[in-house]
TIMI-2910 file (N, C-alpha, C, CB; in pm, 1 decimal, decimal comma, always signed):
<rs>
+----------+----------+----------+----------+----------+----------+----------+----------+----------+----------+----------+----------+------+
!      n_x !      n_y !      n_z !     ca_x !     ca_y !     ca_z !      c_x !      c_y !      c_z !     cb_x !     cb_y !     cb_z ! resn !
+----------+----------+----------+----------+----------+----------+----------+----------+----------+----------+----------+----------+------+
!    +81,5 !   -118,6 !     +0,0 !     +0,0 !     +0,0 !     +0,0 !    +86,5 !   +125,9 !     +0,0 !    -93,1 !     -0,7 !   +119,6 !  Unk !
!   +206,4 !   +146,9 !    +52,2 !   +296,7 !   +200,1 !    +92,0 !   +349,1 !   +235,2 !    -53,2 !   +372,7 !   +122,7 !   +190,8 !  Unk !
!   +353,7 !   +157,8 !   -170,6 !   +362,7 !   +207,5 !   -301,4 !   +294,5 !   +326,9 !   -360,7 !   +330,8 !   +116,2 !   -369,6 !  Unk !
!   +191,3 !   +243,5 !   -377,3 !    +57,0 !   +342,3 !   -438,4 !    +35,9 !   +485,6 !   -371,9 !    -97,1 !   +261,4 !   -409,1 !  Unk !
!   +105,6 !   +492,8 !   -249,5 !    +96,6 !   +575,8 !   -186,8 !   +176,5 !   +698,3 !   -234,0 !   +115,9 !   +529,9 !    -80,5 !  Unk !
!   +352,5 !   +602,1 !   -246,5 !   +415,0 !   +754,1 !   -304,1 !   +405,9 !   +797,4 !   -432,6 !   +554,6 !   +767,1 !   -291,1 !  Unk !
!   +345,6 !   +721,7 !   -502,8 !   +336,9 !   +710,5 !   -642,3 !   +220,6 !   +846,5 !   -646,5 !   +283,9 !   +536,3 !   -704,9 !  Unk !
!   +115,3 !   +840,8 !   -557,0 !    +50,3 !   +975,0 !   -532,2 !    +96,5 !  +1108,0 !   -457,0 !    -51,2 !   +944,3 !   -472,4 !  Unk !
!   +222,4 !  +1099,2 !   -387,2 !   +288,9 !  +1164,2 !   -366,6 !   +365,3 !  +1283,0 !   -429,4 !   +323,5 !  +1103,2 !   -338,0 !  Unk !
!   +435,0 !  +1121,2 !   -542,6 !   +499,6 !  +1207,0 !   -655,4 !   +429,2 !  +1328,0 !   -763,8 !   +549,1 !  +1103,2 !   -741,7 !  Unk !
!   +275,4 !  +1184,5 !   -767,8 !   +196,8 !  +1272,4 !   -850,9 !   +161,4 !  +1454,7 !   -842,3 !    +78,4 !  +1202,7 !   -837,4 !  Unk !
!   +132,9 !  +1436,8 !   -667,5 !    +73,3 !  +1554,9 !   -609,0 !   +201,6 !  +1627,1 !   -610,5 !     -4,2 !  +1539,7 !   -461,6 !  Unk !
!   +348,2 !  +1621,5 !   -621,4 !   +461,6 !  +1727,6 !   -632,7 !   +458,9 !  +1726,5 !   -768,8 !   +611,7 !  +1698,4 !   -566,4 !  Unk !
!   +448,4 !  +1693,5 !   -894,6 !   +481,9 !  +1720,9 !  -1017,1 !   +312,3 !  +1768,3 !  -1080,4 !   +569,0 !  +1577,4 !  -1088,8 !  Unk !
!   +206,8 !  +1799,1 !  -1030,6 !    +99,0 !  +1881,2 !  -1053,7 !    +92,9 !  +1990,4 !   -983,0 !     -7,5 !  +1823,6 !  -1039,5 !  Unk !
!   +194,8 !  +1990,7 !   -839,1 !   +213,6 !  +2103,8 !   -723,1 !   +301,2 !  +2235,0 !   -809,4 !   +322,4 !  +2028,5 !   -567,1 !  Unk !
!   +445,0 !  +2187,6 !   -904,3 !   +509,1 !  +2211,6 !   -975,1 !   +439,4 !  +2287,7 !  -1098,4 !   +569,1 !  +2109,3 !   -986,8 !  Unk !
!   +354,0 !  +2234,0 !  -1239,2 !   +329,1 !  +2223,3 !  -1294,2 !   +214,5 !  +2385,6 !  -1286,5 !   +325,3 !  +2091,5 !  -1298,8 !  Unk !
!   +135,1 !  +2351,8 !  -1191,2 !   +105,6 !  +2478,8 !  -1146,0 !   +131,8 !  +2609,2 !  -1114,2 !    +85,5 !  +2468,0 !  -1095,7 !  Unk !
!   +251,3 !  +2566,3 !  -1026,3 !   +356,5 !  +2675,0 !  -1002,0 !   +379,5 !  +2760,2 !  -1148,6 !   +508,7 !  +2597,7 !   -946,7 !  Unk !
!   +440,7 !  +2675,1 !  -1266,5 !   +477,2 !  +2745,1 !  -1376,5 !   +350,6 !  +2763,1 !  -1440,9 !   +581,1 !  +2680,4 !  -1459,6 !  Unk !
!   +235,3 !  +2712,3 !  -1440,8 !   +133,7 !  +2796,8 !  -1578,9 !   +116,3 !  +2922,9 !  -1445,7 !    -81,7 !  +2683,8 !  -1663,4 !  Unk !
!    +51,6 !  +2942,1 !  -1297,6 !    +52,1 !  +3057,3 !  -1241,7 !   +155,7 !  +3180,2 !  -1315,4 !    +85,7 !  +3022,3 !  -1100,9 !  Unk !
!   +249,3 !  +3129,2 !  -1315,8 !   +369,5 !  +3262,4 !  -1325,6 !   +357,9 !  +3283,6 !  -1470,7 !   +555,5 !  +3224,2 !  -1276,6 !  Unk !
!   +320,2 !  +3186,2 !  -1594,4 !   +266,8 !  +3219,8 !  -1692,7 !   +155,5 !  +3309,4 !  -1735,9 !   +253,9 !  +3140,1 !  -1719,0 !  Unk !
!    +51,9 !  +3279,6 !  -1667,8 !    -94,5 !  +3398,5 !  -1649,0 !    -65,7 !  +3504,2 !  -1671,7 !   -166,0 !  +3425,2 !  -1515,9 !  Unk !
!    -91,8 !  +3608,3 !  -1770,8 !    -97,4 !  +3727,7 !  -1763,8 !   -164,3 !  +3812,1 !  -1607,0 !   -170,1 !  +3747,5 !  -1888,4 !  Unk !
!    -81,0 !  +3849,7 !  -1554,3 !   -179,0 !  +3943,7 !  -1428,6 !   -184,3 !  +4092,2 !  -1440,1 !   -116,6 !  +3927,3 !  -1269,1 !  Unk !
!   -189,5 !  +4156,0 !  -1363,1 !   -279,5 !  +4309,0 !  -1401,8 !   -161,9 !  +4434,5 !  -1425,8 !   -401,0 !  +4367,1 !  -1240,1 !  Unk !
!    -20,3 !  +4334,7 !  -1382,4 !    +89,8 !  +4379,5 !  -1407,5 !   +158,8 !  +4342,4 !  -1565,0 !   +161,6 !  +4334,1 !  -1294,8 !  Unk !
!    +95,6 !  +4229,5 !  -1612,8 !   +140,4 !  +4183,5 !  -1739,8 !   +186,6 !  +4067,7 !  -1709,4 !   +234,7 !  +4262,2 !  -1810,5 !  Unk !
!   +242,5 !  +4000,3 !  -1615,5 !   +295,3 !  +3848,8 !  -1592,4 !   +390,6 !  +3846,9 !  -1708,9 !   +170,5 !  +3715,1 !  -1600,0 !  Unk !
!   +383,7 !  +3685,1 !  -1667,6 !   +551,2 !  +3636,0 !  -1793,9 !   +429,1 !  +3622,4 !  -1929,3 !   +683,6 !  +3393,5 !  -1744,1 !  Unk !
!   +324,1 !  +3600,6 !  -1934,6 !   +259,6 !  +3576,9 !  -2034,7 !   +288,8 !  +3662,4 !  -2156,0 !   +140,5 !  +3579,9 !  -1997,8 !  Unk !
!   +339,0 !  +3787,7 !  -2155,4 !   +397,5 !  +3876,7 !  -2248,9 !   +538,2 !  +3847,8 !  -2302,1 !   +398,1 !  +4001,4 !  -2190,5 !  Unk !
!   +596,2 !  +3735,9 !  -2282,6 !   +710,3 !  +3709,7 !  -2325,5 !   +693,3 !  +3560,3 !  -2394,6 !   +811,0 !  +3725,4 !  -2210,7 !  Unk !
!   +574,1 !  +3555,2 !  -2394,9 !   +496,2 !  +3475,5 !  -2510,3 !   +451,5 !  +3480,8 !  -2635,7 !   +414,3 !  +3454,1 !  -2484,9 !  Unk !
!   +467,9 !  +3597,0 !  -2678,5 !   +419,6 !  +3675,6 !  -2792,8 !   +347,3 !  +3608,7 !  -2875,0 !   +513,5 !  +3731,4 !  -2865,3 !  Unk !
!   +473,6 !  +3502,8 !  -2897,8 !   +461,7 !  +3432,5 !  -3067,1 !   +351,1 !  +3361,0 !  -3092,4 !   +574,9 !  +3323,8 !  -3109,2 !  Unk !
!   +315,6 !  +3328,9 !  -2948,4 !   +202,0 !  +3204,2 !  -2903,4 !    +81,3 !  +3290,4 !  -2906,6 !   +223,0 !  +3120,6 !  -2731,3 !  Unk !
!    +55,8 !  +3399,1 !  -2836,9 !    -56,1 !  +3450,6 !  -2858,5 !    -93,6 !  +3521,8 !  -2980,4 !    -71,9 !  +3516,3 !  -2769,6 !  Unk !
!    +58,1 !  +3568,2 !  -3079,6 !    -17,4 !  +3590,9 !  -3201,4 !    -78,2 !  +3482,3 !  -3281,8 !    +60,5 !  +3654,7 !  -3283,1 !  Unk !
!    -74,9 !  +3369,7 !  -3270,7 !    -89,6 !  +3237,9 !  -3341,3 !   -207,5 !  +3225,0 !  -3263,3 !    +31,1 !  +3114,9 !  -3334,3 !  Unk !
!   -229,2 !  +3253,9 !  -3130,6 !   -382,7 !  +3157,6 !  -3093,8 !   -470,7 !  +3271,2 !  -3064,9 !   -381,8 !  +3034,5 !  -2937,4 !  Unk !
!   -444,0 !  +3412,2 !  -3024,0 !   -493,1 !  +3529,0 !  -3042,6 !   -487,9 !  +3499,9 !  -2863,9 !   -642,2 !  +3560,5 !  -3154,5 !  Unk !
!   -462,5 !  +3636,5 !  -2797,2 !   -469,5 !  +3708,7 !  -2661,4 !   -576,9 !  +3589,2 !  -2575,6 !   -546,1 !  +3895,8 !  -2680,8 !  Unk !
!   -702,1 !  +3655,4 !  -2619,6 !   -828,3 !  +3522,7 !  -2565,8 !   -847,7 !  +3414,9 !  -2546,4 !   -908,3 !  +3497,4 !  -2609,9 !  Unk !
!   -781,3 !  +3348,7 !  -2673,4 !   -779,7 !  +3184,3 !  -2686,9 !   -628,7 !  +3131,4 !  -2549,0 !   -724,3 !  +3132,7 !  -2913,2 !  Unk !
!   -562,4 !  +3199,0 !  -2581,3 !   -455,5 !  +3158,9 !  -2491,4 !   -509,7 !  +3180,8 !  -2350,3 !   -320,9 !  +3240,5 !  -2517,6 !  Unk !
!   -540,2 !  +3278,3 !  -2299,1 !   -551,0 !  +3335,4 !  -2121,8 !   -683,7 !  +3249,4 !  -2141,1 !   -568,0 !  +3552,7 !  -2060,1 !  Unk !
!   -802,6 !  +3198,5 !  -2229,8 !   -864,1 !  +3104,7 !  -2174,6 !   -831,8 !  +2965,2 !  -2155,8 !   -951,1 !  +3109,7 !  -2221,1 !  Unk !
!   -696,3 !  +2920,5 !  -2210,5 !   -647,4 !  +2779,3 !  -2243,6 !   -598,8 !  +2772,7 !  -2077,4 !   -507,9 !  +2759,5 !  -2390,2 !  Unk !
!   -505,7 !  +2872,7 !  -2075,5 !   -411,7 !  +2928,4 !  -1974,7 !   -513,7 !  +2894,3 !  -1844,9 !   -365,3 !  +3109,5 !  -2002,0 !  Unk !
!   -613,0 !  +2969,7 !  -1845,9 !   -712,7 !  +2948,4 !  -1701,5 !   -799,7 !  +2793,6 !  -1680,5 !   -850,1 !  +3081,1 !  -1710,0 !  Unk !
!   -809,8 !  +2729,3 !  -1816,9 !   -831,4 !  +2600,6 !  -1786,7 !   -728,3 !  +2562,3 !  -1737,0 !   -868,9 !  +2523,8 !  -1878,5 !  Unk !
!   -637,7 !  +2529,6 !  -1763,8 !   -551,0 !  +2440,7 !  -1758,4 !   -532,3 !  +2460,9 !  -1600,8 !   -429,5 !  +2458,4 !  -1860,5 !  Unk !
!   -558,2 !  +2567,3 !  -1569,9 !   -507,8 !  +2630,4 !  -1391,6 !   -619,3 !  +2555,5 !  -1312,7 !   -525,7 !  +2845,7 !  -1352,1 !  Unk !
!   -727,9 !  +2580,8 !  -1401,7 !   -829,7 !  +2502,6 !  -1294,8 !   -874,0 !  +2359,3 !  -1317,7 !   -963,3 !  +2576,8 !  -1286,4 !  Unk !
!   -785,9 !  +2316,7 !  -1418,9 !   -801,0 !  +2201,8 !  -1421,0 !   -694,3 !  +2132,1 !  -1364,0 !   -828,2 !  +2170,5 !  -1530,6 !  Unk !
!   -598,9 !  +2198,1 !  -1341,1 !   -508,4 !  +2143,4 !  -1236,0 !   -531,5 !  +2136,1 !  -1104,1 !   -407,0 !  +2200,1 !  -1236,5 !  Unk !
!   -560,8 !  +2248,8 !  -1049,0 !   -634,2 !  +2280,5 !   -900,5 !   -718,6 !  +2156,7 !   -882,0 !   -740,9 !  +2430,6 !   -894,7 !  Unk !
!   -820,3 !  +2105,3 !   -980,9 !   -927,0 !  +1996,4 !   -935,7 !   -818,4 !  +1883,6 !   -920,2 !  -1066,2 !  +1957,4 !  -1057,4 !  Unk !
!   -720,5 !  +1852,1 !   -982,3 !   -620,7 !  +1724,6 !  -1010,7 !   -596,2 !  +1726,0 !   -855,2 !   -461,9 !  +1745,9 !  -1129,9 !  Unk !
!   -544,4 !  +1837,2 !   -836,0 !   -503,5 !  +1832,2 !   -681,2 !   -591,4 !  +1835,3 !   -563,8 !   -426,6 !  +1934,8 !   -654,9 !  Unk !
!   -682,7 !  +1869,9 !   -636,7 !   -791,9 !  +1847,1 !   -454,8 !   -852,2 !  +1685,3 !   -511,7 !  -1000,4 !  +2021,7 !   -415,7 !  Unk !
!   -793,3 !  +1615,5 !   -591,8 !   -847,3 !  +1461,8 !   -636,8 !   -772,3 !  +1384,9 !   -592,0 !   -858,2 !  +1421,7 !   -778,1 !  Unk !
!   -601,9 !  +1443,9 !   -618,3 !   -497,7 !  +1367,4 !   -561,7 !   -481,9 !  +1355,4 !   -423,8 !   -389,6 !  +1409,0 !   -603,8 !  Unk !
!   -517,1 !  +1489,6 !   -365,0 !   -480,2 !  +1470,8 !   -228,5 !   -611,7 !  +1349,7 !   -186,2 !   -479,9 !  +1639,4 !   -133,3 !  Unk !
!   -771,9 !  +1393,6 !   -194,9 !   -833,9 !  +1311,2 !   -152,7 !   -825,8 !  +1162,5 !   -147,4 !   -907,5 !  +1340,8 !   -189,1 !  Unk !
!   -719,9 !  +1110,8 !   -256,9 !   -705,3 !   +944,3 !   -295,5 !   -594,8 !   +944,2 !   -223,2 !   -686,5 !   +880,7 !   -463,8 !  Unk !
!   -483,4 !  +1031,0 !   -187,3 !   -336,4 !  +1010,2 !    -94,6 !   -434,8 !  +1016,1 !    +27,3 !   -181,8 !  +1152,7 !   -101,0 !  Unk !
!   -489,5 !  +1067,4 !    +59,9 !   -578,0 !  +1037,1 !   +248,7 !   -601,6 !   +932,1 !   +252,3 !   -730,5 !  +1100,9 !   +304,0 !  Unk !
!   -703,4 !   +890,5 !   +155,3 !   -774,8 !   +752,4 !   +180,9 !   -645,3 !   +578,8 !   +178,1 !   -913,6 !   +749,6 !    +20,4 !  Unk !
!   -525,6 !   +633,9 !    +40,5 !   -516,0 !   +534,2 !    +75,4 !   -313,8 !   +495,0 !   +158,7 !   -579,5 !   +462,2 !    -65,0 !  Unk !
!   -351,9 !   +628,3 !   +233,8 !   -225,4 !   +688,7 !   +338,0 !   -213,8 !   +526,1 !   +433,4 !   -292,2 !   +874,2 !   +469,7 !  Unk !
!    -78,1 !   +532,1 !   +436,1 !    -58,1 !   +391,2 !   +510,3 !   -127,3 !   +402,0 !   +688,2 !   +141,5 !   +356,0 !   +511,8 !  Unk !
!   -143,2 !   +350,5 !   +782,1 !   -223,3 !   +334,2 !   +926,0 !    -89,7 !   +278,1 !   +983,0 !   -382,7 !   +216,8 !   +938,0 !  Unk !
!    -84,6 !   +325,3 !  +1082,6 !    -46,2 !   +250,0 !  +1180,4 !    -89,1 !   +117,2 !  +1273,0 !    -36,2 !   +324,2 !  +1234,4 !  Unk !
!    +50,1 !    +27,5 !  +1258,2 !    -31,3 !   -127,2 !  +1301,0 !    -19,8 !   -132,1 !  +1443,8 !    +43,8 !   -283,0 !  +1235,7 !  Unk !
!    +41,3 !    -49,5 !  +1561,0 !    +37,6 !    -74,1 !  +1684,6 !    -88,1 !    -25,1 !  +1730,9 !   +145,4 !    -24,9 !  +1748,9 !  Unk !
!   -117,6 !    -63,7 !  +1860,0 !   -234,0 !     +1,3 !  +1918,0 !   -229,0 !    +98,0 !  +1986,6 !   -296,2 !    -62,2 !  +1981,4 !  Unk !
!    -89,5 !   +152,5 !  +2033,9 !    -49,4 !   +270,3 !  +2063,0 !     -9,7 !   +397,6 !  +1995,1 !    +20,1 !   +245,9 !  +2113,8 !  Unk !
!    +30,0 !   +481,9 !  +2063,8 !    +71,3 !   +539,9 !  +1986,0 !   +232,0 !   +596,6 !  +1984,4 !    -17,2 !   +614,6 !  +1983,4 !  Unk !
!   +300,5 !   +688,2 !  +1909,0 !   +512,7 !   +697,6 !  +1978,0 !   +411,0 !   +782,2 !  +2080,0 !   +716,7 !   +824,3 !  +1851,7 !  Unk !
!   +360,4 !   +942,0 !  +2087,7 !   +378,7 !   +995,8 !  +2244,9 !   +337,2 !   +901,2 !  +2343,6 !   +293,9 !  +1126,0 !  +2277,9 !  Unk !
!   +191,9 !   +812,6 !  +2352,2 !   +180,2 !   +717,5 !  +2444,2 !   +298,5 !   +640,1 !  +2499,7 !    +98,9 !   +638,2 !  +2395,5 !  Unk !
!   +346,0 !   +550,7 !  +2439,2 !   +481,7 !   +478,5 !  +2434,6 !   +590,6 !   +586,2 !  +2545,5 !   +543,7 !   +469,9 !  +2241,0 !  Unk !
!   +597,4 !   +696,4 !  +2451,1 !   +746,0 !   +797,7 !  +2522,3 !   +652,0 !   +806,5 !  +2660,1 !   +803,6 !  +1008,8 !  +2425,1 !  Unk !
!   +508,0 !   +840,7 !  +2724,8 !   +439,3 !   +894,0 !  +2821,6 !   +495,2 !   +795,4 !  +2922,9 !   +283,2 !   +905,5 !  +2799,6 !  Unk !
!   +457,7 !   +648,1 !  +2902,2 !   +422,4 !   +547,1 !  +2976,7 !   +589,6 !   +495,0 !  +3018,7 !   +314,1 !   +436,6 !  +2887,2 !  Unk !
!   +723,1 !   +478,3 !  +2914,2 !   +792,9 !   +392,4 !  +2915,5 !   +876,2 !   +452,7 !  +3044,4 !   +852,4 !   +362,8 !  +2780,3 !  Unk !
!   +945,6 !   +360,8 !  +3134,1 !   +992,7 !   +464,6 !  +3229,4 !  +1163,8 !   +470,0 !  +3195,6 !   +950,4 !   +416,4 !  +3404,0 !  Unk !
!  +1247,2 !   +572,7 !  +3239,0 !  +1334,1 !   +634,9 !  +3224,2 !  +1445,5 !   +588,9 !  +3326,3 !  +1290,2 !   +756,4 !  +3224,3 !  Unk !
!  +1560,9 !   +481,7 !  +3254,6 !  +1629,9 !   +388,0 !  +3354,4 !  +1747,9 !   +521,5 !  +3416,4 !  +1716,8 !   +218,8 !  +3259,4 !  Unk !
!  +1848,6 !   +467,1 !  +3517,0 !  +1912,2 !   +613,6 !  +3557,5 !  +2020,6 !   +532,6 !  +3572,0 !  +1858,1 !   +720,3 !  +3695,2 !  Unk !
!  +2158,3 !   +574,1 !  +3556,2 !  +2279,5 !   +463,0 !  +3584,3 !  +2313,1 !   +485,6 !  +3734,0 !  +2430,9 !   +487,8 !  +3481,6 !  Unk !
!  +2279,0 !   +345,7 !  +3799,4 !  +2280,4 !   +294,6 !  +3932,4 !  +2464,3 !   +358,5 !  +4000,0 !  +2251,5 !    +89,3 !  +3916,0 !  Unk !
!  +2537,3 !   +333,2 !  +3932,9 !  +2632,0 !   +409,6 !  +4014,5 !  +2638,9 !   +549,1 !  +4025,4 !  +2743,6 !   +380,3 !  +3981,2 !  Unk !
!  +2608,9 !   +619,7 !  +3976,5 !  +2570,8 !   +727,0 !  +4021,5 !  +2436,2 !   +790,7 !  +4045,2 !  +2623,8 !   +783,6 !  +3964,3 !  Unk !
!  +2342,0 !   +701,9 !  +4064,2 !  +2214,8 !   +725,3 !  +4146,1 !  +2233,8 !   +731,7 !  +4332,5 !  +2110,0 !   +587,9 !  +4099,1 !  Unk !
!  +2214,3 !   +852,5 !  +4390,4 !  +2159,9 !   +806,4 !  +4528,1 !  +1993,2 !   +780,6 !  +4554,7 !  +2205,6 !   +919,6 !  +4628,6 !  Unk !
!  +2054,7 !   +689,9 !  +4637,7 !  +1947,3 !   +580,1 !  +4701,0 !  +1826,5 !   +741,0 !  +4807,0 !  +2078,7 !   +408,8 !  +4857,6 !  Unk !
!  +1719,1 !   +717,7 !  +4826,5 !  +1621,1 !   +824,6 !  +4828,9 !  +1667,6 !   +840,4 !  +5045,9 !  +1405,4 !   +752,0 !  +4751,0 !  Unk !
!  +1760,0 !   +737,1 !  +5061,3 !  +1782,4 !   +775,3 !  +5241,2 !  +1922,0 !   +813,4 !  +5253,8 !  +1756,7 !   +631,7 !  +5362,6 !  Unk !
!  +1979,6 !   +889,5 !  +5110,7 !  +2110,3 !   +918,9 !  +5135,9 !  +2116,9 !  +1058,2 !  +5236,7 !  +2184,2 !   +936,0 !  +4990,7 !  Unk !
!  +2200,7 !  +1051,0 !  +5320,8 !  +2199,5 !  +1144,0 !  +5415,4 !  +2255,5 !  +1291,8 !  +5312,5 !  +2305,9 !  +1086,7 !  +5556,3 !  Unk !
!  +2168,3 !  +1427,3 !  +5319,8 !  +2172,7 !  +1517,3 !  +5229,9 !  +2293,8 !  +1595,8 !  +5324,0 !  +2019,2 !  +1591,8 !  +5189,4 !  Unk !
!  +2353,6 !  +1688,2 !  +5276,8 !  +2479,7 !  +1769,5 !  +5358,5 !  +2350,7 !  +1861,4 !  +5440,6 !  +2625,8 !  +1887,6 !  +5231,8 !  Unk !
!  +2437,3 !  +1847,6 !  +5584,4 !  +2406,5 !  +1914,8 !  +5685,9 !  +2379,1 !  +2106,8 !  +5650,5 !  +2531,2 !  +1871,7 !  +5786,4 !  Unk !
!  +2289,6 !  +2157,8 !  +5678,8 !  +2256,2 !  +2322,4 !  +5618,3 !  +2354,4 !  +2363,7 !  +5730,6 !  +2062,0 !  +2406,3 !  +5625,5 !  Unk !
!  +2415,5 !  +2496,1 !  +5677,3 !  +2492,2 !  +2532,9 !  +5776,2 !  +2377,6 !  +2588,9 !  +5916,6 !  +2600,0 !  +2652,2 !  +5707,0 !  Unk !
!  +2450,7 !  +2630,8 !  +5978,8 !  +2351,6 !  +2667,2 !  +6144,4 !  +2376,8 !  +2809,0 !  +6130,1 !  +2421,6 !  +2595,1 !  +6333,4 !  Unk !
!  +2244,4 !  +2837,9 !  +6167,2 !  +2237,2 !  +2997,2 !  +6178,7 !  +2302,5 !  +3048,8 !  +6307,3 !  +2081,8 !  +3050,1 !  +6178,5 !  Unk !
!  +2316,5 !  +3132,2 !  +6307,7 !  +2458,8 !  +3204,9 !  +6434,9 !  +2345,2 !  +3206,3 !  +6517,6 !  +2566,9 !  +3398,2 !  +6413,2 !  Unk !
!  +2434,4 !  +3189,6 !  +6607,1 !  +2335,4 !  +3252,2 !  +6783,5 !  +2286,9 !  +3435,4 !  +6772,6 !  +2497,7 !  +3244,8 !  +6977,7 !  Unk !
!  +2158,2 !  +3448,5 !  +6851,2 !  +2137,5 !  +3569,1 !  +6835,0 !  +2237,4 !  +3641,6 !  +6893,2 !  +2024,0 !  +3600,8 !  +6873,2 !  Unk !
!  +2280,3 !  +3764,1 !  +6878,7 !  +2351,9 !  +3852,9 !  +6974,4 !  +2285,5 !  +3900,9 !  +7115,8 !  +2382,0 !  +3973,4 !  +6897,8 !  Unk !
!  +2357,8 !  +3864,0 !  +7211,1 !  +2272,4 !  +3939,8 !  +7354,5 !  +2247,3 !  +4061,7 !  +7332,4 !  +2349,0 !  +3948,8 !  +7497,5 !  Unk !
!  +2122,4 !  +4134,7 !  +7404,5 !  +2108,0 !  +4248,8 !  +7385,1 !  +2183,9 !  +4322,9 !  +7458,6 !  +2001,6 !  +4275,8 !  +7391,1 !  Unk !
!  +2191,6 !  +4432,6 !  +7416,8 !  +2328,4 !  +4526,6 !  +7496,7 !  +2222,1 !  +4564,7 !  +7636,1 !  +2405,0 !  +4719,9 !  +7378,2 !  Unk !
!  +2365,6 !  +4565,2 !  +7745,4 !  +2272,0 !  +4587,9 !  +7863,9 !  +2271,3 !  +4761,8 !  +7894,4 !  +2335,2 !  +4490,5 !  +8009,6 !  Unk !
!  +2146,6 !  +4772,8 !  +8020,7 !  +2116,1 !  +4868,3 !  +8015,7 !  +2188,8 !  +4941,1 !  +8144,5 !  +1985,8 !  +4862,4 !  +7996,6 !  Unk !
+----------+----------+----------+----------+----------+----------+----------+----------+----------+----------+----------+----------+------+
</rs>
């Protein structure tokens, strides 16, 4: 399953791609790269092209909300019944015994607070 999977993977980066370049192709309100097309739009005329141009955009867009929906469905599962944070939550955390103290190791003595000073007499 794990095949079919990247094989939609790949698909969904080389239509992710593909997009990328007709976008930057589109004439936009600035002129886009579509003006360095010339030759093409004198041959198919201004219209015919920016409408080829906008299919093709939205017919890619659908490719990709198709691809992704078939990469969800057939996305590999996990076979444990857990899960890794469960696992990391639960597993406990060994400590190296020679340098562990034991929980009745006697802690260092706090130093002692000084004796009060007598009060000065009267």
């Amino acid at each position: 399953m794990t095949g079919i999977y990247t094989l939609f993977v790949v698909f969904i980066v080389l239509v992710s791609l593909l997009m990328i370049v007709i976008v930057l192709i589109q004439e936009s309100k600035g002129g886009g790269l579509s003006s360095q097309f010339s030759s093409a739009n004198s041959v198919l005329g201004v219209r015919k092209t920016t409408n080829s141009i906008e299919k093709l955009t939205w017919g890619l867009a659908a490719a990709m909300v198709v691809l992704n929906v078939i990469c969800a469905y057939v996305a590999p599962t996990a076979q444990a019944d857990t899960s890794v944070l469960e696992k990391a939550a639960t597993q406990t955390q060994t400590t190296n015994p020679t340098n562990a103290q034991p929980f009745d190791a006697a802690q260092p003595a706090a130093p002692e607070a000084p004796a009060p000073a007598p009060a000065p007499a009267q």
